[in-house]
C-alpha positions as CSV (number, residue, x, y, z in Angstrom):
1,X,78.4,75.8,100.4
2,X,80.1,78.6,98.1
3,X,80.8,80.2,100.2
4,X,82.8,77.7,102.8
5,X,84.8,76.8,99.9
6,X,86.0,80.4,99.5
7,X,86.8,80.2,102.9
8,X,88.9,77.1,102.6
9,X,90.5,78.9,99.5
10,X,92.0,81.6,101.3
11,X,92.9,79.9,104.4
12,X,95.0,77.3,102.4
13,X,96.1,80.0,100.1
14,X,97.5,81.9,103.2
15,X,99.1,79.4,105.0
16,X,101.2,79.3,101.7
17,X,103.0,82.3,102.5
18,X,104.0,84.6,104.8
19,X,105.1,88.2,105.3
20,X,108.7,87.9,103.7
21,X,106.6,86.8,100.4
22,X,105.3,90.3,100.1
23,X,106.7,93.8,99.1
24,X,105.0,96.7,100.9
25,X,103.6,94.6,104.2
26,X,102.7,97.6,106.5
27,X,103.4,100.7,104.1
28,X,100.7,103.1,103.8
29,X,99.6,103.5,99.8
30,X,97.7,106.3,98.2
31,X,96.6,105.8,94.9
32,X,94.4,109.1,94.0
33,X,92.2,107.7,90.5
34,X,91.6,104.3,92.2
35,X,88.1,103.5,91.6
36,X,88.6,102.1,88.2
37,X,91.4,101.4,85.1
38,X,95.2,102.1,86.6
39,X,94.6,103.4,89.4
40,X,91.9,100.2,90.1
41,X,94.7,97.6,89.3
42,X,97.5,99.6,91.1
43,X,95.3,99.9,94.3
44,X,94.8,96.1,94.3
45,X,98.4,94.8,93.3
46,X,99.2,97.0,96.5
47,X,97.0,95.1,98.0
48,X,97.7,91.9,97.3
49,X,101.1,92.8,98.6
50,X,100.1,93.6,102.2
51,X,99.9,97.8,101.7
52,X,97.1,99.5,104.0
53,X,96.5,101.6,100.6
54,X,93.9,104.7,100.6
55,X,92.2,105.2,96.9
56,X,90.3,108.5,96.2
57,X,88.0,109.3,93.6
58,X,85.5,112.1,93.0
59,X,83.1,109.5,92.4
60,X,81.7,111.6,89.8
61,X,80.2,108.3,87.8
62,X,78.9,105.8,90.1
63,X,76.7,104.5,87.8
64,X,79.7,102.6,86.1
65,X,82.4,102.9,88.7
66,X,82.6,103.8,92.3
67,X,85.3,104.1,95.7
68,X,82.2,101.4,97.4
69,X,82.7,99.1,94.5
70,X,86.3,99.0,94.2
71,X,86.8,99.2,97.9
72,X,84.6,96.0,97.9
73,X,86.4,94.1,94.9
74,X,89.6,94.7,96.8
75,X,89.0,93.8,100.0
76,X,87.1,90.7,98.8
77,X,90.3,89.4,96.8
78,X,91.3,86.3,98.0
79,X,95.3,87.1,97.5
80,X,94.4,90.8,99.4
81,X,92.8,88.4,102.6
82,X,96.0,86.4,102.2
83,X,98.2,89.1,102.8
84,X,96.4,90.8,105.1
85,X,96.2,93.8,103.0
86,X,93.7,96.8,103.5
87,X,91.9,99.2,101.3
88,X,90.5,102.9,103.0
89,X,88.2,104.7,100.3
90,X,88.1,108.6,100.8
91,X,86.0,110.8,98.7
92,X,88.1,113.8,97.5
93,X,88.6,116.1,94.3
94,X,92.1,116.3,94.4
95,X,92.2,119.2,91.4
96,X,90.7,121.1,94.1
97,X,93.4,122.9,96.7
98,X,91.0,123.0,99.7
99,X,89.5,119.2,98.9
100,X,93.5,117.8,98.8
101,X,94.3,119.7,101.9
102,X,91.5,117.6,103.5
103,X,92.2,114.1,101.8
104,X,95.7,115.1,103.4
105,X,95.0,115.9,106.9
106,X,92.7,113.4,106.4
107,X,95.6,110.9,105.6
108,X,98.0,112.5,108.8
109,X,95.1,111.6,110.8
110,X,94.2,108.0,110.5
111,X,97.0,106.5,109.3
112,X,99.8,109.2,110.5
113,X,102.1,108.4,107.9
114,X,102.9,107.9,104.5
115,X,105.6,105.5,102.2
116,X,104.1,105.4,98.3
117,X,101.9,107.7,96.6
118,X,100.8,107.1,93.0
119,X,99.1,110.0,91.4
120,X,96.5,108.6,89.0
121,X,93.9,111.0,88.9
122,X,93.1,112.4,85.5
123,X,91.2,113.3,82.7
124,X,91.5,113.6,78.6
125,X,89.7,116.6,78.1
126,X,87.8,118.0,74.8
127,X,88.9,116.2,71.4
128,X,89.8,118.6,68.5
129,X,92.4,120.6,67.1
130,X,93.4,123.5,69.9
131,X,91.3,126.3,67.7
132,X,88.1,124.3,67.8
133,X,88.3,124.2,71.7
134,X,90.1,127.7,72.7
135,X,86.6,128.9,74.0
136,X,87.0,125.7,76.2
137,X,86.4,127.4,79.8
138,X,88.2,125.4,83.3
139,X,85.3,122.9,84.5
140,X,85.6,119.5,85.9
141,X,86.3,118.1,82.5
142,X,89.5,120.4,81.9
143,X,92.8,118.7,81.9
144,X,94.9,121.5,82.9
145,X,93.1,121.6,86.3
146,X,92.7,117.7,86.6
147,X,96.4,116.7,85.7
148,X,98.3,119.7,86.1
149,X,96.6,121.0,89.1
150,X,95.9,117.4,90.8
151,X,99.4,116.1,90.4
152,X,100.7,119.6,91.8
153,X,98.9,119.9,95.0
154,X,99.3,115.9,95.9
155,X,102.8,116.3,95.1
156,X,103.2,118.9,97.3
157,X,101.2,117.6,100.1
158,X,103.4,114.4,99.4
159,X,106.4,115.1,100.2
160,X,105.4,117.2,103.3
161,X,103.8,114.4,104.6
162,X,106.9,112.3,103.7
163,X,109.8,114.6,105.0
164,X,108.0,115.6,108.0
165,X,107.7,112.0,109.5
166,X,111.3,110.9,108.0
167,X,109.8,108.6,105.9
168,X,112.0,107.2,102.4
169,X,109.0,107.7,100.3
170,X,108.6,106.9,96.6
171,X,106.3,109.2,94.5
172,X,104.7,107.8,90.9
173,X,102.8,110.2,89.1
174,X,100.9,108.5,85.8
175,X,101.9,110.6,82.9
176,X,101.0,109.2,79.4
177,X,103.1,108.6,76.4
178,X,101.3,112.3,74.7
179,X,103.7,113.8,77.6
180,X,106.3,112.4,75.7
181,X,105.1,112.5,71.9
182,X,102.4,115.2,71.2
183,X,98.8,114.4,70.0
184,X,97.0,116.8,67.7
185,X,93.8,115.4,68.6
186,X,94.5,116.0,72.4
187,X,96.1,119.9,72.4
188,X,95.4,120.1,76.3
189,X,95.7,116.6,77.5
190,X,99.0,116.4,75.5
191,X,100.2,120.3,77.2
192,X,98.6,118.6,80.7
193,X,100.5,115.1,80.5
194,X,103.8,117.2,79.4
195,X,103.4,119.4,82.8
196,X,103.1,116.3,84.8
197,X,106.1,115.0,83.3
198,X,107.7,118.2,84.3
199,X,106.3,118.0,87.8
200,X,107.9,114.9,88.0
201,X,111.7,115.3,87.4
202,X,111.4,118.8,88.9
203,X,110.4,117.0,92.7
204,X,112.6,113.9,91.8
205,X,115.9,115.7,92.8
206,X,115.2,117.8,95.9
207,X,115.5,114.7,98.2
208,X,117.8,112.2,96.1
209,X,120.8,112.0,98.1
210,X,119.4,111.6,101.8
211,X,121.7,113.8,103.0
212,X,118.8,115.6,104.6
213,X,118.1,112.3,106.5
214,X,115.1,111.6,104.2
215,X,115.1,109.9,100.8
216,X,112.6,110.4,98.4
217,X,112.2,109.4,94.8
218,X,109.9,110.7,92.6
219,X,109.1,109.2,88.9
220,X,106.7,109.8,86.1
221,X,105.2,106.5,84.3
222,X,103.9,107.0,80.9
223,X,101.9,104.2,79.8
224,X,100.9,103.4,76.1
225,X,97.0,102.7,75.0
226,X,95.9,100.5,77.6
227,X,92.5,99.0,77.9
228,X,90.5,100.9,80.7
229,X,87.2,103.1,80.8
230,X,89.3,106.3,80.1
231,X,90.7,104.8,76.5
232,X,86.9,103.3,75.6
233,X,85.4,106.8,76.0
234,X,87.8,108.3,74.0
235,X,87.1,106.8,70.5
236,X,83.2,108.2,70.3
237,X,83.1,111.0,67.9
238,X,81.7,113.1,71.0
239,X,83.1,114.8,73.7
240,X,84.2,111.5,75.9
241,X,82.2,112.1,78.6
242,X,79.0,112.7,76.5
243,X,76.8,109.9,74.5
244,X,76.8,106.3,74.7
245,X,79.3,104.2,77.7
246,X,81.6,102.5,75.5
247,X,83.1,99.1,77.5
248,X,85.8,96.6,76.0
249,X,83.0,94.3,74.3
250,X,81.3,97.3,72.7
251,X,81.0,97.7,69.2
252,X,82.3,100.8,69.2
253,X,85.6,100.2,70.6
254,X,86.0,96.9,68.8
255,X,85.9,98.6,65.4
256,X,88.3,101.7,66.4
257,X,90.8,98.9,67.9
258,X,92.8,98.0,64.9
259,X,92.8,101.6,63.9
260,X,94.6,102.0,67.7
261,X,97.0,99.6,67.9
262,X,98.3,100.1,64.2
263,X,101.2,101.8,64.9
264,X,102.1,99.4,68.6
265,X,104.6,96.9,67.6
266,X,102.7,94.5,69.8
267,X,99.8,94.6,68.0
268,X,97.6,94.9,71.1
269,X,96.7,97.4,73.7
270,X,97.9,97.4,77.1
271,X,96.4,95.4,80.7
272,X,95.9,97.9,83.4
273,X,97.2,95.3,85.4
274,X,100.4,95.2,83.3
275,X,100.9,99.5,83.8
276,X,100.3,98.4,87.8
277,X,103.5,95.9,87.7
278,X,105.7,98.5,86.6
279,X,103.9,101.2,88.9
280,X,104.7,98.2,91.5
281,X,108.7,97.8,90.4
282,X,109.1,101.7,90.5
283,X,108.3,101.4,94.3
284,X,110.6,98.5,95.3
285,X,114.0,99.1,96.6
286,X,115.2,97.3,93.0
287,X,114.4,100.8,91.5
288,X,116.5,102.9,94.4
289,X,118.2,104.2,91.4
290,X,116.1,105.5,89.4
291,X,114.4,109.4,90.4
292,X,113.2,112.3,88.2
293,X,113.1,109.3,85.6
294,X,110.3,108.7,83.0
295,X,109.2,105.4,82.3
296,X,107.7,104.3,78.9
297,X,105.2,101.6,78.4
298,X,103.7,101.9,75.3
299,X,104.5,98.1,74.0
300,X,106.8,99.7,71.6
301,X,105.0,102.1,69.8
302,X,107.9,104.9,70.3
303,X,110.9,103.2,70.5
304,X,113.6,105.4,69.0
């Protein structure tokens, strides 16, 4: 009986809207990072919006997140069935050059094109002071070659994929507000989320104007704390990846939350699904204007 009245639901729900109610009907989405946090909510609201979008992962963690369990949250979302939007998992490390390359022919071949890209995929790396992690070597928990790297060969294989097939493309890379302001705390997360930043306004300007017969935009999004696996693991006194899994209702984050939103003026920490909205706006035609442009969404905590 459930499950007729889901079926009900969404049939009434979509005969409540159509096609012009929608943003990005028919544009092809990839949102590397998807499988949980940011790049979870961003892959959905695409979604919900009609997108065919594509979400990688290394799928590193399955225990607590996985490309088969978001793929299957999305795709079950009553306002995704309503819009007749489409989620396509694909397994890739995108820090890797040879595993992008694939994800990327992988992408020319199914879907032949491609109009957004959001470049979520990420890591915060070993706590401490710089001198307590020099010895730190390049493994799959180093920021330089998850952000840096990552967010360099997507870009890259981006805006080739763009330009070649004429598409107006728009490019969001998720930065963090250490790109903006440094963190002790976070030496090579800060120096990785800086580069990105960098990465960012560098392949903003190359296709601005059009003249070339192609207009694409490129932007960097730095969001504030914001509630999501990545910020749980980070208040342990371990490494973040080591030790207990901390969640929203654990002890452990609940006593270390006023200590993190002291200094936000809003006196909370952020929704991934409020980072996704203005992920979202960045890739409507309302934002033609904006390129090689940072935006901050830290609920105040550095307004100047």
């Amino acid at each position: 009986m459930k499950c007729v009245f889901a079926v009900v639901a969404v049939a009434l729900f979509a005969a409540c809207v159509n096609a012009d109610d929608y943003r990005f009907v028919d544009k092809v989405v990839l949102v590397t990072g998807g499988s949980s946090g940011i790049g979870f909510q961003t892959a959905l609201q695409f979604a919900q919006e009609g997108a065919h979008v594509i979400i990688t992962a290394r799928d590193s963690n399955t225990e607590h997140y996985s490309l088969k369990n978001a793929t299957d949250t999305i795709s079950a979302d009553p306002a995704v069935i309503a819009s007749k939007g489409f989620v396509r998992p694909v397994q890739a490390d995108v820090s890797n050059r040879d595993s992008a390359k694939k994800l990327f022919d992988n992408i020319r071949a199914q879907e032949g094109r491609l109009d957004i890209a959001i470049n979520g995929a990420g890591i915060s790396g070993p706590l401490g002071h710089l001198f307590e992690t020099a010895e730190f070597t390049l493994t799959e928990h180093d920021p330089i070659m998850n952000n840096v790297y990552a967010t360099m060969y997507c870009l890259a294989y981006e805006e080739e994929l763009m330009y070649s097939n004429g598409i107006n493309g728009s490019i969001v890379n998720i930065a963090a507000v250490q790109g903006i302001v440094p963190n002790s705390t976070l030496p090579r997360y800060t120096a990785s989320k800086h580069a990105v930043i960098g990465l960012g306004k560098s392949l903003g300007l190359p296709h601005i104007t059009g003249e070339d017969g192609v207009y694409i935009r490129v932007n960097n999004i730095a969001p504030g704390v914001t509630a999501t696996p990545f910020a749980f693991q980070l208040v342990k006194n371990s490494q973040p990846w080591e030790g207990e899994w901390v969640t929203e209702d654990s002890k452990t984050w609940q006593d270390a939350l006023p200590g993190v939103v002291a200094h936000t003026p809003m006196g909370r920490v952020a929704r991934p699904s409020e980072i996704a909205a203005a992920i979202l706006w960045l890739c409507t035609d309302d934002a033609n204007y904006i390129s090689a442009s940072t935006l901050l969404v830290d609920g105040g905590a550095w307004a100047t």
